[in-house]
C-alpha positions in Angstrom: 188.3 74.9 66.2 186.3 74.6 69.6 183.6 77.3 70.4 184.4 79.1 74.0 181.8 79.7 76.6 182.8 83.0 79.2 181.1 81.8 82.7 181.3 84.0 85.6 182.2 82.6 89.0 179.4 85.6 90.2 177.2 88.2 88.9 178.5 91.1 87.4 182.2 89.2 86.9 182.8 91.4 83.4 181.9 88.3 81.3 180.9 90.9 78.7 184.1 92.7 78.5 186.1 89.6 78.8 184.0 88.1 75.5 184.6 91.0 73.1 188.4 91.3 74.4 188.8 87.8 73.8 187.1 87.6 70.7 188.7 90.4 69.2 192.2 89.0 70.2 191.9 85.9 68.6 190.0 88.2 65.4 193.4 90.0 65.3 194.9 86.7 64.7 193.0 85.9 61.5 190.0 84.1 62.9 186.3 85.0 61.7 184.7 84.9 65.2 181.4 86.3 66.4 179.9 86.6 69.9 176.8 84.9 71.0 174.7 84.8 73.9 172.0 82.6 74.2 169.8 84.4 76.8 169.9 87.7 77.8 167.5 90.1 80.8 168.3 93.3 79.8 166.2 96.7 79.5 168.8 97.9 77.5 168.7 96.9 73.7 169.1 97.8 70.5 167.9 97.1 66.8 170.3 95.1 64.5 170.7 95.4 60.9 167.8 93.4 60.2 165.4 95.1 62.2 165.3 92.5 65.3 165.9 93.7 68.9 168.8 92.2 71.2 170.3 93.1 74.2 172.5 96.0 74.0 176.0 94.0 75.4 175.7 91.4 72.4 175.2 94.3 70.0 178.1 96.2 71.3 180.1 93.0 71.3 179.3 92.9 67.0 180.3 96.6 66.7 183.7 95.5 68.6 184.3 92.8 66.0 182.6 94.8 63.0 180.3 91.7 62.3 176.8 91.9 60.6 173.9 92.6 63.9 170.9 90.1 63.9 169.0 88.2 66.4 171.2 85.1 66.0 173.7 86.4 68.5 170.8 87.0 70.8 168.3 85.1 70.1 166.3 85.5 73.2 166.1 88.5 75.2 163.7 89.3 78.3 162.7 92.7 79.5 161.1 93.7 82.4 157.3 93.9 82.5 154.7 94.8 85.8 155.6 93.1 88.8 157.1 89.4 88.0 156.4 89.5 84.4 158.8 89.9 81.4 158.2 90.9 77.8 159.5 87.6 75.8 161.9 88.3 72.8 162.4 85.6 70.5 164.5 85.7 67.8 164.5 89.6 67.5 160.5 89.9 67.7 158.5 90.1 70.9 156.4 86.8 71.1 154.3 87.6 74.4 154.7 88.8 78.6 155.1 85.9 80.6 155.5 85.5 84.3 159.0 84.7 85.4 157.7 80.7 86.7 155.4 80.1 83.4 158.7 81.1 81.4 161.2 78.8 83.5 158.4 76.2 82.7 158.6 76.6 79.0 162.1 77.1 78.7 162.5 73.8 77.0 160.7 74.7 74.3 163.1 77.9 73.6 165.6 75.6 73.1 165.4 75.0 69.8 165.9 78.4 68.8 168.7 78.9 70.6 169.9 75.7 68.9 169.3 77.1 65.6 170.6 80.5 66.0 173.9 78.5 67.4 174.2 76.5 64.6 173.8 79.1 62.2 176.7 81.4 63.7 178.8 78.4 64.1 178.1 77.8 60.4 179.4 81.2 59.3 182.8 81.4 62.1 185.8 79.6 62.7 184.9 80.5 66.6 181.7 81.8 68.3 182.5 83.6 71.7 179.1 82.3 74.3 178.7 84.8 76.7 177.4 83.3 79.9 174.4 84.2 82.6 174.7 85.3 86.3 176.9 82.0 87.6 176.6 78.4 86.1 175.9 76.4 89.1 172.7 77.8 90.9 171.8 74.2 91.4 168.2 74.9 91.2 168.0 76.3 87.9 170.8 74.1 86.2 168.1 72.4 84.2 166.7 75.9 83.0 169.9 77.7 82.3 170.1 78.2 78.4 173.1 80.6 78.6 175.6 78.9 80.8 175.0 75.2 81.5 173.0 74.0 78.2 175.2 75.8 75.0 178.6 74.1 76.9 176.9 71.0 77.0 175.1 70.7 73.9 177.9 72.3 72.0 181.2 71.0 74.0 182.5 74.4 74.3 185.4 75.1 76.1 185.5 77.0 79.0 187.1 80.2 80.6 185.9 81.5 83.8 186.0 84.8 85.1 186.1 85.7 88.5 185.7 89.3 89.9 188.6 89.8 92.4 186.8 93.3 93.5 183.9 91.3 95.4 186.2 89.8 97.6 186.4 85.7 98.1 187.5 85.1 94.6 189.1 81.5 95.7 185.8 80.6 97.3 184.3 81.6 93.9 186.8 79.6 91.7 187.2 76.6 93.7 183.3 76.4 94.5 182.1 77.3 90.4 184.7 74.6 89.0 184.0 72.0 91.4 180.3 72.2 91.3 180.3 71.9 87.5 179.3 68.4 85.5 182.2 66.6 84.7 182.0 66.6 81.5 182.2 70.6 82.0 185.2 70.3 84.3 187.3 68.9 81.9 185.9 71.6 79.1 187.6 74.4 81.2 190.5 75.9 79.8 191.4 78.1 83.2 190.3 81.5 85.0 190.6 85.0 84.6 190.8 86.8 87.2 189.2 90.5 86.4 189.1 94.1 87.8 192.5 93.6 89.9 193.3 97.0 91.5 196.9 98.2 92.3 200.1 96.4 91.9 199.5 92.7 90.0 202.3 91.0 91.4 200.6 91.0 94.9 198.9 88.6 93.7 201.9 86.4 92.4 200.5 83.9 95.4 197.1 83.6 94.7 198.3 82.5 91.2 200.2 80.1 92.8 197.6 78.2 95.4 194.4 78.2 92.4 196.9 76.6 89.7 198.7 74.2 92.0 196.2 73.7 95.0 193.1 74.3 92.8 194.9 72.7 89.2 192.9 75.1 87.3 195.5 77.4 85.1 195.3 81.0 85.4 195.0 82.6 82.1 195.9 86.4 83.5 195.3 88.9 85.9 193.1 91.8 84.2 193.9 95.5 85.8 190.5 97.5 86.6 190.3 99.8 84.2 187.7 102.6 83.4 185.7 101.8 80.2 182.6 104.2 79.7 181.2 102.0 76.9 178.6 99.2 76.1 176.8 99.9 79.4 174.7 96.9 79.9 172.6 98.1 82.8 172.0 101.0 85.4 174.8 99.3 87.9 177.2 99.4 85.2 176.5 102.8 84.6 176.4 104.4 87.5 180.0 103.3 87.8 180.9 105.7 84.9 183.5 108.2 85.6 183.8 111.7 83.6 186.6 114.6 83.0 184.8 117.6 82.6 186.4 121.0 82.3 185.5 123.4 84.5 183.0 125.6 82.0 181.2 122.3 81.0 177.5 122.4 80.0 176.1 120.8 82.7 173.2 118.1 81.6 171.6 116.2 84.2 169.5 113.0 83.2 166.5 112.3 84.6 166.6 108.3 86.5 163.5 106.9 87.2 163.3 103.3 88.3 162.8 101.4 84.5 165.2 103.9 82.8 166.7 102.2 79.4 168.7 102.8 76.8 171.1 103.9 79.0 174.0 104.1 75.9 172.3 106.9 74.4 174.6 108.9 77.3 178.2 107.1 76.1 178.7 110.5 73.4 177.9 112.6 76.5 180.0 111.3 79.2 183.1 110.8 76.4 182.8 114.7 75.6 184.9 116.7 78.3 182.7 120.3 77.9 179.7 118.1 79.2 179.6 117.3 82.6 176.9 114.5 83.3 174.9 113.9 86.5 171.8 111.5 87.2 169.2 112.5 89.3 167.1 109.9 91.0 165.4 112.2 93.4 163.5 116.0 93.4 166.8 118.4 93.7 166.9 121.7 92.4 167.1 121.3 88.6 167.3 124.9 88.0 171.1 124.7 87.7 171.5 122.9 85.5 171.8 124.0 81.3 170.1 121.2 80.2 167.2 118.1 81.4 167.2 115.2 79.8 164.2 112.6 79.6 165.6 109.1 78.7 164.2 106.0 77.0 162.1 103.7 79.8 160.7 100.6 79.5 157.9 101.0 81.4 156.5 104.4 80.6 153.2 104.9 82.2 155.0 103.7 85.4 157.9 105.8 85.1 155.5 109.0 84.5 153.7 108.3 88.0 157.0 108.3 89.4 158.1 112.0 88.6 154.6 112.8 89.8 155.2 110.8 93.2 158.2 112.1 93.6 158.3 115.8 92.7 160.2 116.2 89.2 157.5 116.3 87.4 156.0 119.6 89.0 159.4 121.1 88.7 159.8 120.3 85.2 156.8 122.2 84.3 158.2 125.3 85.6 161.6 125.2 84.3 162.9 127.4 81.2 165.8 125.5 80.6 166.0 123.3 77.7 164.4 119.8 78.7 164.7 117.0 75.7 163.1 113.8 75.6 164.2 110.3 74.3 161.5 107.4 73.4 159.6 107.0 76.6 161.1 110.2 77.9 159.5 112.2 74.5 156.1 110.5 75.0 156.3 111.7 79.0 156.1 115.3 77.0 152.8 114.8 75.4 149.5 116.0 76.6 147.9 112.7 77.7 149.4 108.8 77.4 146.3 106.1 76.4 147.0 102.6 77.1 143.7 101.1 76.1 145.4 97.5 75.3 147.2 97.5 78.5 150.2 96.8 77.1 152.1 98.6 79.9 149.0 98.2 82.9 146.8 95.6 83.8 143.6 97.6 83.0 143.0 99.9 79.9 144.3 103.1 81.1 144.6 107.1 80.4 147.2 109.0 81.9 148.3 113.0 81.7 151.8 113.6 80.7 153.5 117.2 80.7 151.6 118.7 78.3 154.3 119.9 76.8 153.8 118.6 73.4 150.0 118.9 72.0 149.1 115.4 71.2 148.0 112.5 72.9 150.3 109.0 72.8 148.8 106.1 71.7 149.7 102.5 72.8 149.5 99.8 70.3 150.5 96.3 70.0 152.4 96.6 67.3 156.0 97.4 68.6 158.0 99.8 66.0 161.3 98.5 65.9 163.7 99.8 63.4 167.4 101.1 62.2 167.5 104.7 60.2 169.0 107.6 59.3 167.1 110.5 60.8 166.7 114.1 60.1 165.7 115.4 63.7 165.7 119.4 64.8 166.5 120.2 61.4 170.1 119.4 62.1 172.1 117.1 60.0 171.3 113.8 59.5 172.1 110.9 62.1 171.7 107.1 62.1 169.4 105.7 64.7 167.0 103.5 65.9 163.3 103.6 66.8 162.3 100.7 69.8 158.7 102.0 71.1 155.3 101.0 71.6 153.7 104.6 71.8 152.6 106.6 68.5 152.2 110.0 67.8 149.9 111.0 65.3 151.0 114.2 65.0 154.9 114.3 65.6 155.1 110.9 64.5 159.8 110.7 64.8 160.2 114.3 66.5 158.9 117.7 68.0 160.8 121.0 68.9 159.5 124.2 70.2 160.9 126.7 72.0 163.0 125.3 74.9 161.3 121.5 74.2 162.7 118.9 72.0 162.1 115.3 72.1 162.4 112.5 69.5 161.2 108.6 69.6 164.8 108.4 68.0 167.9 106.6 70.3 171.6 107.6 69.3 170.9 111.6 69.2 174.2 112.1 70.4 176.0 109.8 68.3 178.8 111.4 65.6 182.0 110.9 63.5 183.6 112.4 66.4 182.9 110.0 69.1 182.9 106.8 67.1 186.6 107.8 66.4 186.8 107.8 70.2 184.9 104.8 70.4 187.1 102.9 68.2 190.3 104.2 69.9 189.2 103.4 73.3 188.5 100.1 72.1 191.7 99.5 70.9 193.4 101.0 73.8 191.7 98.4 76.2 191.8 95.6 74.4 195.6 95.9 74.2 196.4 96.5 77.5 194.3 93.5 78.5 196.2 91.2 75.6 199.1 91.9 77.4 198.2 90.0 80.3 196.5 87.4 79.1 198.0 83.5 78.2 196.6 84.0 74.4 198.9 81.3 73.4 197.3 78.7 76.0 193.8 80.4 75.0 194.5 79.0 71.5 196.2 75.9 71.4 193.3 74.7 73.8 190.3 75.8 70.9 193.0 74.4 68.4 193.5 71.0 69.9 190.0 69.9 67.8 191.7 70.9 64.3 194.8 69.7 65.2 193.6 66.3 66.9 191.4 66.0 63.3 
């Protein structure tokens, strides 16, 4: 059976919603398959089952398909670092902060890895799903693209494109992408998706017609946009979020500052109807609301100057309303933050936090990165995961007094409750998008090998 790789005519196409719908299609047909992505830049990750750290889409993608989490279907992940820099994950464990040109120099020697993570999936499924990167044919960076261009090459993947109708141009996008691919690539692609189609899908019984006749590149379906408040994979996605509240909802409004991460510990919040969720990216009145919440960051001591610069952070000293932190958000709350390794700033640096919390947070080298179950505000129990750089001698997992909570722990919100909602949504989604897909076309092509054998 063929591997598939899921490129995106664009940015932001939903290649990571198409790769878990089609994986878990072809699942329900009896196939092991398991998603993969070969390079991912994403703030937003999460810990697998053996302790490594990956990108938070690939993760979701797993849960979707109920396969074992490691770095293999990640292997390398970059985060943002001070100004062009990026913390470099390999294989689950973060190897060094490189500058955005020394890491496009290198890049041939992450190939290997990539390789061997590949192989190793491939090794274990009838079928691994390769998510792609931003759009395959940026010319200039061809020979540097691990995600898109190399794993379809080295691997002779097939290929499915996805192209976002919402951005407008979509036959530009279709006819260009295709037609700028190798050859050998051109002849890999099994057709296009065409994703996030508002209104009535038959209005757009012509443009099926012109890209598989004038184009002669098969249309495998016309996805309807649909509202799915899961697996956010960055801020744009969740921004896009949309929330029924009833009218007496607790009203929780989250804090946004520029390197905000971890951005699924909100998913429980916004699924829950008595909540009704609001980010605040600048100094309004936060006395109306029931609740403040500090979230994860990946760049704390920068984030912190932020609600100084900006005015939140005076008001949050004088509120009484319950204010909890998460990760970098908990270790804002502490009396001072000491970065003498400069793992966050260029020079060894102290900086005051709220105060809130009396202990100082201390920066070390050694990243704690790990999956748990948690015993937090002596409430019950809940599994979680730790992904921070900062220690707290003192309130080393949590803290709690009077109208201040905060833990180092993501997944706070997470219960029995809304993974039963998870799940259903899901299923619901995945569906509704079956229905208008060409699965049968989808897998003859990937069968053709097996069959041809």
């Amino acid at each position: 059976m063929y591997n598939i790789s899921i490129l995106g005519t664009s940015s932001d196409a939903g290649k990571s919603t198409i790769t878990f719908v089609i994986a878990k299609i072809i699942q329900n047909l009896g196939y092991s398959v398991t998603p993969f992505k070969a390079q991912n830049v994403s703030n937003n990750a999460k810990v697998c089952d053996d302790n490594s750290e990956i990108s938070v889409a690939q993760y979701f993608q797993a849960e979707v398909l109920n396969v074992p989490t490691s770095y293999h279907i990640n292997p390398i992940l970059l985060k943002s670092g001070q100004r062009s820099s990026a913390s470099l994950i390999v294989n689950g464990k973060t190897v060094a902060t490189k500058d955005v040109r020394e890491y496009y120099r290198d890049i041939d020697t992450l190939k290997p890895e990539v390789k061997k993570a590949f192989e190793y999936l491939d090794a274990q499924y009838d079928c691994v799903i390769c998510e792609g990167a931003g759009s395959p044919v940026e010319l200039n960076l061809m020979d540097k693209d691990l995600s898109n261009i190399y794993i379809a090459t080295e691997f002779n993947t097939k290929i499915i494109l996805v192209a976002d109708i919402e951005k407008g141009g979509v036959f530009a996008s279709i006819w260009g992408v295709y037609n700028l691919l190798p050859k050998q690539l051109r002849e890999n692609v099994i057709g296009v998706i065409i994703n996030k189609f508002r209104g009535d899908l038959s209005l757009f019984d012509e443009g099926i017609r012109i890209i598989e006749e004038e184009f002669g590149i098969p249309v495998l379906g016309v996805l309807p946009y649909l509202v799915f408040n899961l697996g956010f994979e960055d801020s744009q996605s969740l921004m896009n979020y949309q929330q029924e509240s009833h009218p007496h909802a607790k009203r929780v409004g989250v804090i946004a500052y520029p390197t905000m991460s971890n951005y699924n510990d909100f998913e429980a919040l916004i699924a829950n109807p008595y909540i009704s969720l609001e980010f605040i990216k600048n100094n309004i009145n936060l006395s109306g609301f029931d609740q403040i919440i500090l979230p994860g960051s990946k760049l704390v001591i920068k984030d912190l100057e932020w609600l100084k610069e900006s005015g939140i952070f005076k008001q949050l000293k004088t509120l009484d309303i319950e204010i909890l932190g998460i990760c970098g958000g908990y270790q804002m709350m502490f009396e001072n933050i000491i970065d003498q390794e400069a793992i966050e700033v260029e020079q060894p640096t102290t900086i005051k936090g709220l105060g809130f919390i009396n202990d100082d947070i201390i920066f070390k080298k050694e990243k704690i990165v790990k999956r748990g179950r948690y015993k937090l505000f002596n409430e019950h129990m809940i599994n979680g995961f730790e992904i921070h750089h900062g220690i707290s001698k003192k309130y080393p997992i949590y803290h709690q007094n009077g109208n201040i909570k905060g833990s180092f722990v993501h997944g706070l919100f997470d219960d029995d409750i809304f993974e039963q909602y998870k799940r259903k949504t899901i299923d619901n989604f995945v569906d509704t998008m079956q229905k208008k897909l060409d699965i049968t076309k989808i897998i003859a092509s990937i069968n053709a090998k097996a069959i041809s054998s």
